[in-house]
C-alpha positions as CSV (number, residue, x, y, z in Angstrom):
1,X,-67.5,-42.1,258.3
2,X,-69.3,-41.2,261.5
3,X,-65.9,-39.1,262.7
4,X,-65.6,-37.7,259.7
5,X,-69.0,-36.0,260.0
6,X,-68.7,-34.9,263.2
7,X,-65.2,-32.8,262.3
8,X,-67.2,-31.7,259.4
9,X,-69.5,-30.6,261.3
10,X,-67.1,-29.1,264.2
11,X,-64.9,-27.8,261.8
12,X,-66.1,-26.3,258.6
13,X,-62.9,-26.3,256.7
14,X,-60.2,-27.1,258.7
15,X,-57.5,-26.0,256.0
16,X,-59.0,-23.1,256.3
17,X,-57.4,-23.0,260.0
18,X,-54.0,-23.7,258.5
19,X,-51.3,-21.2,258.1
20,X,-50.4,-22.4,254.6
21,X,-54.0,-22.0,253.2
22,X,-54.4,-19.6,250.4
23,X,-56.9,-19.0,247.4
24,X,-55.3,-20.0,244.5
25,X,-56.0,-17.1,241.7
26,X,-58.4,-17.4,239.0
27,X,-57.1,-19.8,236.0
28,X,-58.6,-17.9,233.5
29,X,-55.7,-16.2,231.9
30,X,-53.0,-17.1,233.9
31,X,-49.2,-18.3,233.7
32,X,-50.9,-21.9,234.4
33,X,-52.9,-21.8,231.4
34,X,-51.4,-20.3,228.9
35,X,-47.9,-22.9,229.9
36,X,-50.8,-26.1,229.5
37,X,-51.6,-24.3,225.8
38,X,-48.2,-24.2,225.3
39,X,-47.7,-27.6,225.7
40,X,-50.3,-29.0,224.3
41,X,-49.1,-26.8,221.3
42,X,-45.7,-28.1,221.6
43,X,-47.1,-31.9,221.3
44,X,-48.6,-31.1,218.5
45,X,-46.1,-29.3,216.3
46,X,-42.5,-30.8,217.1
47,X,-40.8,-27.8,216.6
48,X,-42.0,-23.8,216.4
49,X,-40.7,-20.3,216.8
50,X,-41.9,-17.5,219.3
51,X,-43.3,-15.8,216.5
52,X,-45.9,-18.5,215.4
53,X,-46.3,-19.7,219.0
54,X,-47.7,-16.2,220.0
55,X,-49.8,-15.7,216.5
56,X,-51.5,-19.6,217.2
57,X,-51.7,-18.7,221.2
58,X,-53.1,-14.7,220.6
59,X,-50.1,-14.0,223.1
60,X,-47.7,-11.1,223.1
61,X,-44.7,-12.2,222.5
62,X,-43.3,-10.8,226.0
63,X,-45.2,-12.5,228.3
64,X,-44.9,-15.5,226.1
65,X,-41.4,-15.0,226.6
66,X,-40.8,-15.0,230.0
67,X,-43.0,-18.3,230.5
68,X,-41.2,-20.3,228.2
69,X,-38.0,-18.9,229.7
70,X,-39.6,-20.4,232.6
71,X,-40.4,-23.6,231.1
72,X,-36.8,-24.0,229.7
73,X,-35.7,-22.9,233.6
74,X,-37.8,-26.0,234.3
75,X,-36.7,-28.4,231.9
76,X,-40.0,-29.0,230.6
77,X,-39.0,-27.6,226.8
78,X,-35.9,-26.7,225.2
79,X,-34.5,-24.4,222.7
80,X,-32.6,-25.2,219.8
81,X,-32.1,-22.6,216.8
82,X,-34.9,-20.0,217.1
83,X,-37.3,-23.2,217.5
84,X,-39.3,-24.6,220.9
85,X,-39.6,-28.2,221.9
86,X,-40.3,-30.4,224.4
87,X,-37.5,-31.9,226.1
């Protein structure tokens, strides 16, 4: 514990230092959220169209679009019919 207090206090943030370091965008909003609403939307109803997926989500249905293409790219949901699922 005592090294890890002195690097602390060496170092304030050492990823920080590191070339890969990056501020990840506000979640508010985002592609991150609105794919965790659609899942959780998913697990709740077996099966349901674009149509009533963007009417429960308040989503147009072209950026809803794209991120379930996404999902389905993924193999996180499937499409069968005109009807979402999980896989």
């Amino acid at each position: 514990m005592d090294y890890g207090f002195m690097v602390k206090k060496k170092f304030r943030n050492p990823d920080r230092k590191s070339i890969h370091y990056r501020k990840q965008s506000p979640f508010q909003g985002s592609d991150r959220q609105i794919r965790g609403m659609i899942l959780r939307v998913l697990l709740e109803e077996p099966q349901i169209c674009l149509l009533q997926l963007s009417r429960k989500l308040g989503i147009d249905r072209e950026r809803l679009n794209e991120i379930l293409h996404v999902l389905k790219e993924e193999g996180l949901i499937r499409k069968r019919g005109g009807n979402f699922a999980i896989k």
